[in-house]
C-alpha positions as CSV (number, residue, x, y, z in Angstrom):
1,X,103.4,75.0,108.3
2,X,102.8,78.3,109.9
3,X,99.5,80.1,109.9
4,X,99.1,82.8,107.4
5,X,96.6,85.9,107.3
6,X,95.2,87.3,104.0
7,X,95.1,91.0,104.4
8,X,92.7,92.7,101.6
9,X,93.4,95.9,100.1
10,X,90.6,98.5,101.1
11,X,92.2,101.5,100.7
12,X,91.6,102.2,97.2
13,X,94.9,103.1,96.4
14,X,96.3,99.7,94.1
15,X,99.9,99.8,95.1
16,X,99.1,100.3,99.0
17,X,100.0,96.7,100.0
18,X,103.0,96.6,98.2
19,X,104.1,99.9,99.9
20,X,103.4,98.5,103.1
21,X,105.6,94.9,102.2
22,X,108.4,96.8,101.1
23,X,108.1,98.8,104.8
24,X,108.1,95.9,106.0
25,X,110.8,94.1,104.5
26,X,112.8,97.4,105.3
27,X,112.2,97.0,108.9
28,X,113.1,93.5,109.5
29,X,116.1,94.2,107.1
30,X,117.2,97.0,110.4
31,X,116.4,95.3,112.8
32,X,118.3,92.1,111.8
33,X,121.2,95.3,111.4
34,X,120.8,96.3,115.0
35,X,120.7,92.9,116.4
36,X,116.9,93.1,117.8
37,X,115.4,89.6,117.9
38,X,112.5,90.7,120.1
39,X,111.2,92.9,118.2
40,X,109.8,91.1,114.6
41,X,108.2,91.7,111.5
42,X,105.4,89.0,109.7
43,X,106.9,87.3,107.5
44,X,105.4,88.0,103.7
45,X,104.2,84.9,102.0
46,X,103.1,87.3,98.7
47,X,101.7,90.7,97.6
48,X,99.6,91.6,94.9
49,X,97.9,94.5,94.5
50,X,94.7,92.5,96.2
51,X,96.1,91.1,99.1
52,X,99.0,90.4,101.2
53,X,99.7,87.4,102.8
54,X,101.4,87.3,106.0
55,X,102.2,85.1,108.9
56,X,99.4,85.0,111.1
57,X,100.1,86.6,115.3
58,X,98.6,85.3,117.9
59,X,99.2,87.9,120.0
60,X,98.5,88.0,124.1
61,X,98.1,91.1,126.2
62,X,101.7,93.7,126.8
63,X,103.2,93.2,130.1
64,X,106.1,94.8,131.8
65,X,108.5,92.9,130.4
66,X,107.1,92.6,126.9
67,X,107.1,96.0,126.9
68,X,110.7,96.8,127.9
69,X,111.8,94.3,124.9
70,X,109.8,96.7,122.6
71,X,111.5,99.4,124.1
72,X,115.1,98.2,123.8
73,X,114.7,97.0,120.4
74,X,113.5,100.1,119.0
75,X,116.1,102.3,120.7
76,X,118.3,99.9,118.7
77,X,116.5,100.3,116.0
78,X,116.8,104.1,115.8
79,X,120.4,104.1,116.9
80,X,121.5,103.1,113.9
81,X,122.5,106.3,111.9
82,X,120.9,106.6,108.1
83,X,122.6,109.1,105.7
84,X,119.3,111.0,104.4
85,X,116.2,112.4,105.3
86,X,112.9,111.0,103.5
87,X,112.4,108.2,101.4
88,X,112.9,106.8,98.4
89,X,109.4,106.5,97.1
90,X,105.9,107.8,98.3
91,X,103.8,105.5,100.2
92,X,100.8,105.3,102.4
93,X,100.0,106.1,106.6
94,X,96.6,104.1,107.1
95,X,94.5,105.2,104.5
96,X,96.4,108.4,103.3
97,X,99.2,108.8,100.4
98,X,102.2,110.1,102.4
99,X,104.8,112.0,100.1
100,X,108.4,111.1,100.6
101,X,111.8,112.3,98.0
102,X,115.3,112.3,100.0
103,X,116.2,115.9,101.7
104,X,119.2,117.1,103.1
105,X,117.9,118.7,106.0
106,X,114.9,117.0,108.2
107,X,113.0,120.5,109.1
108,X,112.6,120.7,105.6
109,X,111.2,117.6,104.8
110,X,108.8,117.5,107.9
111,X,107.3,121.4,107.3
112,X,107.0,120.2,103.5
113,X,106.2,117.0,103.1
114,X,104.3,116.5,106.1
115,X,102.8,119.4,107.7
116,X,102.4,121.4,104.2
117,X,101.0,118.1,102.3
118,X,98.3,118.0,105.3
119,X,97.5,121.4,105.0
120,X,97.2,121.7,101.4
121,X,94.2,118.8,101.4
122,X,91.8,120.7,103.8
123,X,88.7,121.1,102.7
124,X,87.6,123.6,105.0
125,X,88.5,126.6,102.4
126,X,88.7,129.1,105.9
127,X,90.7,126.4,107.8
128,X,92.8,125.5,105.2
129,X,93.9,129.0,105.0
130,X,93.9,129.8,108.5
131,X,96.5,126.9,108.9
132,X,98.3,127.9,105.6
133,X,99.0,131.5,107.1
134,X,100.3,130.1,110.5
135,X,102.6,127.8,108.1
136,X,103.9,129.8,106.3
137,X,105.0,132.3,109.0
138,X,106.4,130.0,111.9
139,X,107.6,126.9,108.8
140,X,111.1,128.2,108.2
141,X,111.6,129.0,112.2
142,X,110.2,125.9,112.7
143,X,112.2,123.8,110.1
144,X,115.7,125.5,111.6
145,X,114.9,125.1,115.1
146,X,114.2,120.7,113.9
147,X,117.0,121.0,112.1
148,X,118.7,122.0,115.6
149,X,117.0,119.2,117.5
150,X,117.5,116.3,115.3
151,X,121.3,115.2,115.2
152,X,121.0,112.2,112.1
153,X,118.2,110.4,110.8
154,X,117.0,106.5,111.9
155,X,114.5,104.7,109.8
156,X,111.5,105.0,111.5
157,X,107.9,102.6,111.7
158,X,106.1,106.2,111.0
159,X,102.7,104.9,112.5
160,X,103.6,103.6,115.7
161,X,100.9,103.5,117.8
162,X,99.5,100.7,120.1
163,X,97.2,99.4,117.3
164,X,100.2,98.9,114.9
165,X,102.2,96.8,117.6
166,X,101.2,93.4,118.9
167,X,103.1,90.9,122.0
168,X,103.8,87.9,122.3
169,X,105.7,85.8,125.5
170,X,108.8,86.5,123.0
171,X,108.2,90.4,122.7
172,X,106.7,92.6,120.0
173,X,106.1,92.0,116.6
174,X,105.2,95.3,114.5
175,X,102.7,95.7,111.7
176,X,101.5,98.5,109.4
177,X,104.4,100.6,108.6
178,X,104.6,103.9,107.1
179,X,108.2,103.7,107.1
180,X,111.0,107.0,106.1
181,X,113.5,108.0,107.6
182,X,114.0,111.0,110.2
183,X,113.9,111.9,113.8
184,X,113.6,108.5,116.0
185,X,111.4,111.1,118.4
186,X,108.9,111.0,115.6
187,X,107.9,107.4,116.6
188,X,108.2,108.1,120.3
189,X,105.7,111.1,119.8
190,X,103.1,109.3,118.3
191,X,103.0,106.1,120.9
192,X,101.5,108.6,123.3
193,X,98.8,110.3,120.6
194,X,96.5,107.1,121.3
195,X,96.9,105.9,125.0
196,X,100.7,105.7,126.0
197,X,102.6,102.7,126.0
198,X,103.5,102.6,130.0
199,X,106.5,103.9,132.1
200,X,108.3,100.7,131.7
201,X,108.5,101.4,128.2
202,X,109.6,105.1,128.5
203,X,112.5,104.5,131.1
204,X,113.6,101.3,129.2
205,X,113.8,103.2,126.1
206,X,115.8,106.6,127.6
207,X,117.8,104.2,129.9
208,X,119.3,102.6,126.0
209,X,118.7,105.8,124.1
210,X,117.7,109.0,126.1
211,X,115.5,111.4,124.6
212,X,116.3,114.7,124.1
213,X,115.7,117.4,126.4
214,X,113.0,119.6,123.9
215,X,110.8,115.7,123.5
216,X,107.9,117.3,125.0
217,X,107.9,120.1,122.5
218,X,108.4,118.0,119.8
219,X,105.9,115.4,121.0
220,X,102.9,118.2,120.0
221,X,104.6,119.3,117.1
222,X,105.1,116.0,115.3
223,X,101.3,114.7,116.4
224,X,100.4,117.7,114.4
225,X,101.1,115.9,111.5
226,X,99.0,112.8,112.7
227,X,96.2,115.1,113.5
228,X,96.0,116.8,110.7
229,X,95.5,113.4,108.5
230,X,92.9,112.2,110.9
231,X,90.9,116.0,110.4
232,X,91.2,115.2,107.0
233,X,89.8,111.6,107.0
234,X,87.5,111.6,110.0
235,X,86.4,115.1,110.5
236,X,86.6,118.0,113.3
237,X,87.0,115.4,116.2
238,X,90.5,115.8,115.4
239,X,90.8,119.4,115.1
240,X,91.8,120.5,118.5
241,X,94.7,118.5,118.4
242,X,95.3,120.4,115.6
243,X,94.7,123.5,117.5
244,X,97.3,122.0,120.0
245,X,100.2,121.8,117.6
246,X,99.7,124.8,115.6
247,X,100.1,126.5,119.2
248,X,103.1,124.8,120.3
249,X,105.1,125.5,117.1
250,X,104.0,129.2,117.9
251,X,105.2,129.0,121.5
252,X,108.8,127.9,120.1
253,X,109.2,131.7,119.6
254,X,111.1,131.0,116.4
């Protein structure tokens, strides 16, 4: 019988495990799709609004080639074309609601439902207007010029940094989704907020699904919405990454 792990629900939010069960069931639902067998999802035992119960990882250090299998899997992952922007239902990113709804257009949902929502929960009455005023200037610019950049949408992990992926001698497994669906650079972006994930991975990943030629633009830019949640959990450690993505959406010149 395999191993399982008991995760307790801390967030205060009752229907944040079952969010996160349903991401995960999504994701191992696509990747079965795409044909990825190296990159895996826990299996779920049961969810409550207490606890979920999962198999339990025994995970090992990423190498090389652990990494590569990550990276090949997700470009097949994200390769497969959805027919919306969004989600169906709002669910959580770590210990933060994260608003979804299906849009037609993904500049829209991103300046809306992700940068605006941020925003709109600073505390910080002179910040939070500060920010509000740069949004509401460049946000239309911005959404078009996204819009521009982002060809389809592919479901995406949404919280993909190194915490939320774990090796094994078989590959990767992935935990913690925050899952929607929109631009695969979105996940790309944010495994290089926290400590990148290694060469290997990056040339493994363009040489299956290369990104596109404005990624280091939209690397800043979609952090922003990452920073902007940890400002408004943690505090100002996090504001001049803030800083950094208000600025590169004003450098777009749009």
């Amino acid at each position: 019988m395999a191993e399982r792990h008991l995760k307790i629900n801390t967030t205060g939010y009752a229907d944040a495990l079952l969010c996160e069960a349903e991401g995960l069931e999504c994701l191992r639902s696509a990747l079965t799709q795409a044909g990825v067998s190296t990159v895996r999802i826990p299996d779920v035992f049961s969810v409550s609004e207490r606890g979920l119960e999962m198999s339990e990882i025994s995970p090992c250090p990423a190498e090389e080639r652990t990494l590569v299998l990550l990276a090949e899997g997700l470009a097949s992952l994200h390769s497969v074309k959805q027919s919306r922007f969004g989600w169906e239902s709002d669910n959580y990113i770590g210990l933060s609601p994260q608003p979804n709804g299906w849009h037609e257009t993904w500049g829209e949902f991103f300046v809306g439902r992700r940068l605006k929502y941020q925003v709109d929960k600073i505390r910080d009455t002179n910040l939070k207007r500060r920010f509000s005023h740069r949004l509401a200037e460049y946000g239309p610019g911005l959404a078009d010029w996204l819009d521009a950049h982002c060809p389809y949408p592919s479901l995406l992990h949404g919280d993909l940094w190194n915490g939320n992926v774990l090796f094994d001698d078989a590959g990767a497994w992935l935990i913690d989704p925050a899952v929607y669906q929109g631009d695969r650079e979105v996940d790309l972006a944010m495994t290089e907020m926290f400590g990148a994930f290694g060469e290997a991975f990056y040339r493994a990943y363009d040489r299956c699904l290369p990104r596109t030629a404005v990624y280091d633009q939209k690397r800043a830019i979609y952090n922003l919405y990452h920073y902007l949640n940890h400002y408004n959990l943690f505090g100002p450690g996090y504001l001049s990454g803030c800083e950094r993505g208000f600025a590169a959406i004003e450098e777009l010149g749009v």
